[in-house]
LOMAR-692871 format. One record per atom (N, C-alpha, C, O): residue number from 0; residue in three letters; atom name; x, y, z. Coordinates in Angstrom, 3 decimals. Example, Ala and Ser with C-alpha at 12.3 -4.5 7.8 and 13.67 -1.06 7.14 Angstrom:
REM residues 2
   nr  rest  atom         X         Y         Z
    0   ala     N    13.190    -5.690     7.800
    0   ala    CA    12.300    -4.500     7.800
    0   ala     C    13.200    -3.300     7.800
    0   ala     O    14.236    -3.319     8.465
    1   ser     N    12.850    -2.250     7.080
    1   ser    CA    13.670    -1.060     7.140
    1   ser     C    12.900     0.030     7.870
    1   ser     O    13.409     1.138     8.039
REM end
This chain:
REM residues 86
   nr  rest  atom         X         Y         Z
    0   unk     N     1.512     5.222    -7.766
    0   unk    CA     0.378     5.845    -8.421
    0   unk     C     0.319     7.307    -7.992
    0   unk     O     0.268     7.607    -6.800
    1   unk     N     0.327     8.295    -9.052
    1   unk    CA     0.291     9.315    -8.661
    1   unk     C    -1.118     9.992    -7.945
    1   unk     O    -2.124     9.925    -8.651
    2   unk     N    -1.260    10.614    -6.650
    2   unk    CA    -2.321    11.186    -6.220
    2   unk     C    -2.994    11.689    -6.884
    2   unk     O    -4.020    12.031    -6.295
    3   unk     N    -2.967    11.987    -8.055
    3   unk    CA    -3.813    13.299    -8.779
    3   unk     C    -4.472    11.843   -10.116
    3   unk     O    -5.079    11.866   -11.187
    4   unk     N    -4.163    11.270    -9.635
    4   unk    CA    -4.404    10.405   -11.184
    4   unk     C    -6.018    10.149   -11.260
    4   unk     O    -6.771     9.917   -10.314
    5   unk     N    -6.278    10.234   -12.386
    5   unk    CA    -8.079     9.851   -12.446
    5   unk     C    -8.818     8.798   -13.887
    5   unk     O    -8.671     8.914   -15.104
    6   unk     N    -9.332     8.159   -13.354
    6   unk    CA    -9.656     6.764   -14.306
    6   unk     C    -9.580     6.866   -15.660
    6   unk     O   -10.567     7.533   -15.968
    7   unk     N    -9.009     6.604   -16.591
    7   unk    CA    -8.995     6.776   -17.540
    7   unk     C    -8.226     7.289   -18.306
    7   unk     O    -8.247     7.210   -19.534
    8   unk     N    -7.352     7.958   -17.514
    8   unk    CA    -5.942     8.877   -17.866
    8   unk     C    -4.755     7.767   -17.633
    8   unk     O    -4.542     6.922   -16.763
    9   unk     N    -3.961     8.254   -19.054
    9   unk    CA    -2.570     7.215   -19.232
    9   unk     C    -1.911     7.220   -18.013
    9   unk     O    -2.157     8.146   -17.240
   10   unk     N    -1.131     6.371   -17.699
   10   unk    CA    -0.039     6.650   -17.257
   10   unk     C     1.280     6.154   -17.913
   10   unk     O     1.273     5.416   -18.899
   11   unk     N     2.597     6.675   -17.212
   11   unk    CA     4.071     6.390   -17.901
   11   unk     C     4.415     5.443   -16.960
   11   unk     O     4.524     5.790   -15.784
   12   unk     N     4.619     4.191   -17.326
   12   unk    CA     5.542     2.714   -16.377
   12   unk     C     6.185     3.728   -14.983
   12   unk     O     5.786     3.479   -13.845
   13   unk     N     7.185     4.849   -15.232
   13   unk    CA     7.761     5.226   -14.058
   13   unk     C     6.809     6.352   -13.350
   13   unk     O     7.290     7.308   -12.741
   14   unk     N     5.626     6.166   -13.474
   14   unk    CA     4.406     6.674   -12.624
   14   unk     C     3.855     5.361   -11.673
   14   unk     O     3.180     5.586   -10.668
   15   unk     N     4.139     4.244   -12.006
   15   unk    CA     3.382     3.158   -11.538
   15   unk     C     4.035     2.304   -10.934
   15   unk     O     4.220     1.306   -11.630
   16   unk     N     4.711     2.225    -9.384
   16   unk    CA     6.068     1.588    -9.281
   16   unk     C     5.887     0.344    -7.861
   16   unk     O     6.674    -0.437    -7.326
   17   unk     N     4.145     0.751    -7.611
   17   unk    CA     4.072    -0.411    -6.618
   17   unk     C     2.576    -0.695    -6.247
   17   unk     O     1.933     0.332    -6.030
   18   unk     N     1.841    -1.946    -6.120
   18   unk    CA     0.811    -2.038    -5.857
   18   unk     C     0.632    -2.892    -4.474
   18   unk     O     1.651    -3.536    -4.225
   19   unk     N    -0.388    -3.051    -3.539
   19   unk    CA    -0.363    -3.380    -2.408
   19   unk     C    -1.430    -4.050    -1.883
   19   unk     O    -2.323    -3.413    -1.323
   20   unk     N    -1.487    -5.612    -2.009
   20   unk    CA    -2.214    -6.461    -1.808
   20   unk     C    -2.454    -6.627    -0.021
   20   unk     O    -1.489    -7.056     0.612
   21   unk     N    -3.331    -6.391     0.500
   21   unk    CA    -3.138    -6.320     2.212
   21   unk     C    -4.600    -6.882     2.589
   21   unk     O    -5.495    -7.032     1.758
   22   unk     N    -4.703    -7.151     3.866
   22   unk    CA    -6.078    -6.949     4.890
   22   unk     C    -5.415    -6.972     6.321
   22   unk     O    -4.389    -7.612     6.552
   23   unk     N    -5.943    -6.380     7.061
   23   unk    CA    -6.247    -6.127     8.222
   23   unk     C    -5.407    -4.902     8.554
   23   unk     O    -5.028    -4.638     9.695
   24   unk     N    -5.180    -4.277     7.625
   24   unk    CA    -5.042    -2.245     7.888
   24   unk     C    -5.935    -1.282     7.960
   24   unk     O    -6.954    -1.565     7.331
   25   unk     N    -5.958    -0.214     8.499
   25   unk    CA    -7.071     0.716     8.500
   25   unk     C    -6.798     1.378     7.089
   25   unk     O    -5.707     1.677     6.603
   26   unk     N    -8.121     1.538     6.531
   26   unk    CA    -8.096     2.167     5.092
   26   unk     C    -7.447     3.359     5.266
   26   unk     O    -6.553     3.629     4.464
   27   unk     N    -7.696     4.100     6.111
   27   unk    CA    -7.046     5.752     6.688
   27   unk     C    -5.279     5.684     6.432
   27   unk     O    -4.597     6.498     5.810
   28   unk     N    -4.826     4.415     7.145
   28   unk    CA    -3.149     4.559     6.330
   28   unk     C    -2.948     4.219     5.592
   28   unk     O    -1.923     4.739     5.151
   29   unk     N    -3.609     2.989     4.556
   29   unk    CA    -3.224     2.749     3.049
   29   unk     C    -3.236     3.929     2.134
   29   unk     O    -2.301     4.059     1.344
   30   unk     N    -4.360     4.940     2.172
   30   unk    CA    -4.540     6.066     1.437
   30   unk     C    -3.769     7.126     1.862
   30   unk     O    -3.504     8.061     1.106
   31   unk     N    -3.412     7.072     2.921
   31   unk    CA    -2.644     8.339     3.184
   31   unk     C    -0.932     7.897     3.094
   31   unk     O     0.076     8.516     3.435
   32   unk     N    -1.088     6.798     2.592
   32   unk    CA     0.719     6.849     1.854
   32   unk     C     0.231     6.580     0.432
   32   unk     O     0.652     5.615    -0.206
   33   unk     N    -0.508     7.295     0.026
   33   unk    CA    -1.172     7.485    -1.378
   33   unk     C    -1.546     6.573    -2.467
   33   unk     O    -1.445     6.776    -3.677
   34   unk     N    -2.142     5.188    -1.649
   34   unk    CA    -2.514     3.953    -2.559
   34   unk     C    -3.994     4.013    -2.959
   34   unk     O    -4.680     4.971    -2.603
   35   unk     N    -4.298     3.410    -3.399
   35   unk    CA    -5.914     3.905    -4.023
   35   unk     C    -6.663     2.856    -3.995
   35   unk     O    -5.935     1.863    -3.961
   36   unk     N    -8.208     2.468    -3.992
   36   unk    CA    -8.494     0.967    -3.879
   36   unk     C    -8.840     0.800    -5.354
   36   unk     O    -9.122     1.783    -6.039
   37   unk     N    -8.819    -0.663    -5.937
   37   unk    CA    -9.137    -0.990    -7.585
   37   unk     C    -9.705    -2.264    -7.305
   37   unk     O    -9.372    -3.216    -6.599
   38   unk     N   -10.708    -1.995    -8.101
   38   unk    CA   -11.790    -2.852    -7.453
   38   unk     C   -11.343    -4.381    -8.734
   38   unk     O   -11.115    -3.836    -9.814
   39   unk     N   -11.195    -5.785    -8.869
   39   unk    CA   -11.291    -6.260    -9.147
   39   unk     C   -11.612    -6.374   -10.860
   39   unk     O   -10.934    -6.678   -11.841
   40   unk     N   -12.720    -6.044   -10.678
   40   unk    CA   -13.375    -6.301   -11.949
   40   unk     C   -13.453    -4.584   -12.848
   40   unk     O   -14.276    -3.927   -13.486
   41   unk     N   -12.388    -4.499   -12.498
   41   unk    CA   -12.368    -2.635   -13.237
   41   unk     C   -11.876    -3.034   -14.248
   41   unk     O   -11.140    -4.009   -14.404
   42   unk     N   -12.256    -2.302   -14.989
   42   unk    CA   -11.532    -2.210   -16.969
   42   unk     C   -10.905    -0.657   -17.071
   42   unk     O   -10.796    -0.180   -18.200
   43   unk     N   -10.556     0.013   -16.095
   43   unk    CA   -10.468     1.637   -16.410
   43   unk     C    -8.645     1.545   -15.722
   43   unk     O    -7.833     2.430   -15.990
   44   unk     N    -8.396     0.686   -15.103
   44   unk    CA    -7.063     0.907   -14.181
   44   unk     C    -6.491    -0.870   -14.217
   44   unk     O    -7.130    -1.574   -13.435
   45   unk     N    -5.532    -1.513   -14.920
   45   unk    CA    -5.155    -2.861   -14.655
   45   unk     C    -4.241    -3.192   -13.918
   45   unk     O    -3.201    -2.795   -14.444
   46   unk     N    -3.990    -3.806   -12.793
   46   unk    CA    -2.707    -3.522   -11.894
   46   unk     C    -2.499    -5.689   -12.158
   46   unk     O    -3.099    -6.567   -11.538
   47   unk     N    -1.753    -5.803   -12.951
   47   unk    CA    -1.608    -7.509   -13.100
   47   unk     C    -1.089    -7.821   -12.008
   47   unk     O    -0.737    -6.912   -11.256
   48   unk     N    -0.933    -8.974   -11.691
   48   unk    CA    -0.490   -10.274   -11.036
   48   unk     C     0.434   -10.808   -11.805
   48   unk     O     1.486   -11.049   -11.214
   49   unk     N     0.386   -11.183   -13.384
   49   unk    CA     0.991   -12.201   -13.920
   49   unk     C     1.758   -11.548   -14.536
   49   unk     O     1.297   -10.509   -15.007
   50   unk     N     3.754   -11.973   -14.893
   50   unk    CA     3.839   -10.926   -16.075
   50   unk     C     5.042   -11.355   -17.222
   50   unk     O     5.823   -10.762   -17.966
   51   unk     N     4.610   -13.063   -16.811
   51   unk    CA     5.052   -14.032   -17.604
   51   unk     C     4.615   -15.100   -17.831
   51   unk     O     4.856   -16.061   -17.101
   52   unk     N     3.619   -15.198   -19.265
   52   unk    CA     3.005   -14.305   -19.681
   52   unk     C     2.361   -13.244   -19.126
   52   unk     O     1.703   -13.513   -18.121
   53   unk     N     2.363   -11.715   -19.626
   53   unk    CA     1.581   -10.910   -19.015
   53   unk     C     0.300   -11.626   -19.223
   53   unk     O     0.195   -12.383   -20.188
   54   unk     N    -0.779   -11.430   -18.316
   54   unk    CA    -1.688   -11.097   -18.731
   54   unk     C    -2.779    -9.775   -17.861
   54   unk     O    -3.318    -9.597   -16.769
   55   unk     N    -2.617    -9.053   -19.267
   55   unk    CA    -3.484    -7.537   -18.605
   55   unk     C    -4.568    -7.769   -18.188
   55   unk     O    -5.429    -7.552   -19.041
   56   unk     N    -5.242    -8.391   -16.522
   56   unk    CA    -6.292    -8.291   -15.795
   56   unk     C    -5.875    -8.166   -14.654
   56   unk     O    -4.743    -8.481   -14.285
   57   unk     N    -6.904    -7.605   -13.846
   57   unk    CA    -7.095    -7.780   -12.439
   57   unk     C    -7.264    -9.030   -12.088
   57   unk     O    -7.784    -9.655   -13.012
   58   unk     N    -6.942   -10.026   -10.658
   58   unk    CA    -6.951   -10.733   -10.152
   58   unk     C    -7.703   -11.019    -8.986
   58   unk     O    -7.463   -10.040    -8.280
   59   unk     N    -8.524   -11.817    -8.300
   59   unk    CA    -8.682   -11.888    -7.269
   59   unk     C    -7.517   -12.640    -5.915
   59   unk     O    -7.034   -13.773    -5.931
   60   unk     N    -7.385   -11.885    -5.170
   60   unk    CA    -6.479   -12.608    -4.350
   60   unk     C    -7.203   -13.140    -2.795
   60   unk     O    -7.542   -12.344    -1.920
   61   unk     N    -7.319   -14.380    -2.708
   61   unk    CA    -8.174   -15.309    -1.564
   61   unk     C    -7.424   -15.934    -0.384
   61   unk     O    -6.352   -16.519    -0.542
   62   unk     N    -8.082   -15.775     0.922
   62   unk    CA    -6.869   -16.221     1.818
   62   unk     C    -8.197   -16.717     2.469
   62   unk     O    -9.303   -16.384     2.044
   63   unk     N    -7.889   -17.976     4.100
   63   unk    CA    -8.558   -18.696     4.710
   63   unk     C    -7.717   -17.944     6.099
   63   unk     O    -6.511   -17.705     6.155
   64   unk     N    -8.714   -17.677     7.121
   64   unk    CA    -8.420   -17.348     8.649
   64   unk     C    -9.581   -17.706     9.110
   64   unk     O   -10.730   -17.617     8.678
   65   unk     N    -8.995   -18.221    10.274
   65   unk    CA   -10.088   -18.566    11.520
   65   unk     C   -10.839   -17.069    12.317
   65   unk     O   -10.360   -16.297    13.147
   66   unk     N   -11.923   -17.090    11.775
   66   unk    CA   -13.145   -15.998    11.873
   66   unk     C   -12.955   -15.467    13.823
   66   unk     O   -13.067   -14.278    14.120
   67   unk     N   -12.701   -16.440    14.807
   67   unk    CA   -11.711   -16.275    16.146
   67   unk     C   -11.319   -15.167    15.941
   67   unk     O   -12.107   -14.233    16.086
   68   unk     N   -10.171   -14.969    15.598
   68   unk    CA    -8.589   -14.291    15.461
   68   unk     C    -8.698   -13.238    14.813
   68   unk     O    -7.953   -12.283    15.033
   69   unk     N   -10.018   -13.210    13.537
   69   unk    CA    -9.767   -11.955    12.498
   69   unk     C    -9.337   -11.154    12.975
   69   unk     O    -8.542   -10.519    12.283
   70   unk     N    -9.566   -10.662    14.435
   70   unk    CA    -9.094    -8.909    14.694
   70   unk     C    -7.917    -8.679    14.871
   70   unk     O    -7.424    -7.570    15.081
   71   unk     N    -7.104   -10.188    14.767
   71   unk    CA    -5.703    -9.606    15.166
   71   unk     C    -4.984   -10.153    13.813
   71   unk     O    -3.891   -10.650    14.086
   72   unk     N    -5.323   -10.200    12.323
   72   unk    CA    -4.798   -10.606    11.770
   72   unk     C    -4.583    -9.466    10.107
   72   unk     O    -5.447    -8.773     9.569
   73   unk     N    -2.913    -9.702     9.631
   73   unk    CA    -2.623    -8.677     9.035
   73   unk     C    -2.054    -9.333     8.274
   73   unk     O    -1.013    -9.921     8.569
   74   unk     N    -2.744    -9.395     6.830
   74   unk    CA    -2.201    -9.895     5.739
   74   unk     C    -1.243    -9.529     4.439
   74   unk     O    -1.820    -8.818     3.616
   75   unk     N    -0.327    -9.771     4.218
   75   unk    CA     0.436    -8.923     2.934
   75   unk     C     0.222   -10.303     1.480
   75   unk     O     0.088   -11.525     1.526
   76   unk     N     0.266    -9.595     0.670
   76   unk    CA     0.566   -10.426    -0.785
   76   unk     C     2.023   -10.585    -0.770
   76   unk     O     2.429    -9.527    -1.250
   77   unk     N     3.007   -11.297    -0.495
   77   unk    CA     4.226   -11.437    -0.989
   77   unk     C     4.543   -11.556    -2.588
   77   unk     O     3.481   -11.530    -3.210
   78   unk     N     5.621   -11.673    -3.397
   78   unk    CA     5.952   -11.472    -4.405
   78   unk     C     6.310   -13.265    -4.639
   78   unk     O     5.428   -13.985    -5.107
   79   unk     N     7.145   -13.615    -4.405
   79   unk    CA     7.026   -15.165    -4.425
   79   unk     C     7.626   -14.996    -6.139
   79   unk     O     8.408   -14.229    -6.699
   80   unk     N     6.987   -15.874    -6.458
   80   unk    CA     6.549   -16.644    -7.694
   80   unk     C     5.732   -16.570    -8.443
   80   unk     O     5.679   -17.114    -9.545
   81   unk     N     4.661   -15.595    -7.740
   81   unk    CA     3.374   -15.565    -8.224
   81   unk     C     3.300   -14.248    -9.555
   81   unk     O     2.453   -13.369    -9.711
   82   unk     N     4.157   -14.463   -10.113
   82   unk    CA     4.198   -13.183   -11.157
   82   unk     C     3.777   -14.366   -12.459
   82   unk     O     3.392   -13.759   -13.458
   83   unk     N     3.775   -15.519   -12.595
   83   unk    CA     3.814   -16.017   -13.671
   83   unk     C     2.247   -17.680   -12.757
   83   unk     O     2.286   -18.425   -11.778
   84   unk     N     1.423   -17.468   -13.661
   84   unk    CA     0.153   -18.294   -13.584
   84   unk     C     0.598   -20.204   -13.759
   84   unk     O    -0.277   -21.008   -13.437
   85   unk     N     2.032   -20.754   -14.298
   85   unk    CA     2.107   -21.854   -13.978
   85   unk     C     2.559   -22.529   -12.845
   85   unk     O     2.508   -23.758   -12.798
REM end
């Protein structure tokens, strides 16, 4: 995503080359390797999940940790399988 980009403005496929599902990073380094937050339920920016069938929405992505441990715990979205909803 390009830094300069602002809601509502197109972008070109080779402007858009990675999105980054995480928890337990400080917001200070996600943004400063120039990722942006998109809130769920936005209609202005669609970053899919699915893309067989596409389908153009945002997703929620849900995980379970023992409330203990949260402070030491660092989550990524892997790629898997999960590109396609069956």
């Amino acid at each position: 995503m390009p830094r300069n980009w602002q809601p509502g403005q197109e972008l070109e496929v080779a402007q858009c080359q990675a999105d980054l599902v995480c928890f337990g990073l400080e917001h200070k380094l996600i943004y400063s390797s120039g990722f942006i937050k998109i809130h769920q339920k936005s209609k202005k920016l669609i970053v899919p999940n699915y893309f067989n069938p596409l389908i153009r929405k945002n997703t929620a992505v849900y995980f379970f940790v023992d409330k203990k441990k949260l402070h030491n715990v660092k989550i990524f979205k892997g790629d898997g399988d999960q590109d396609r909803p069956n």
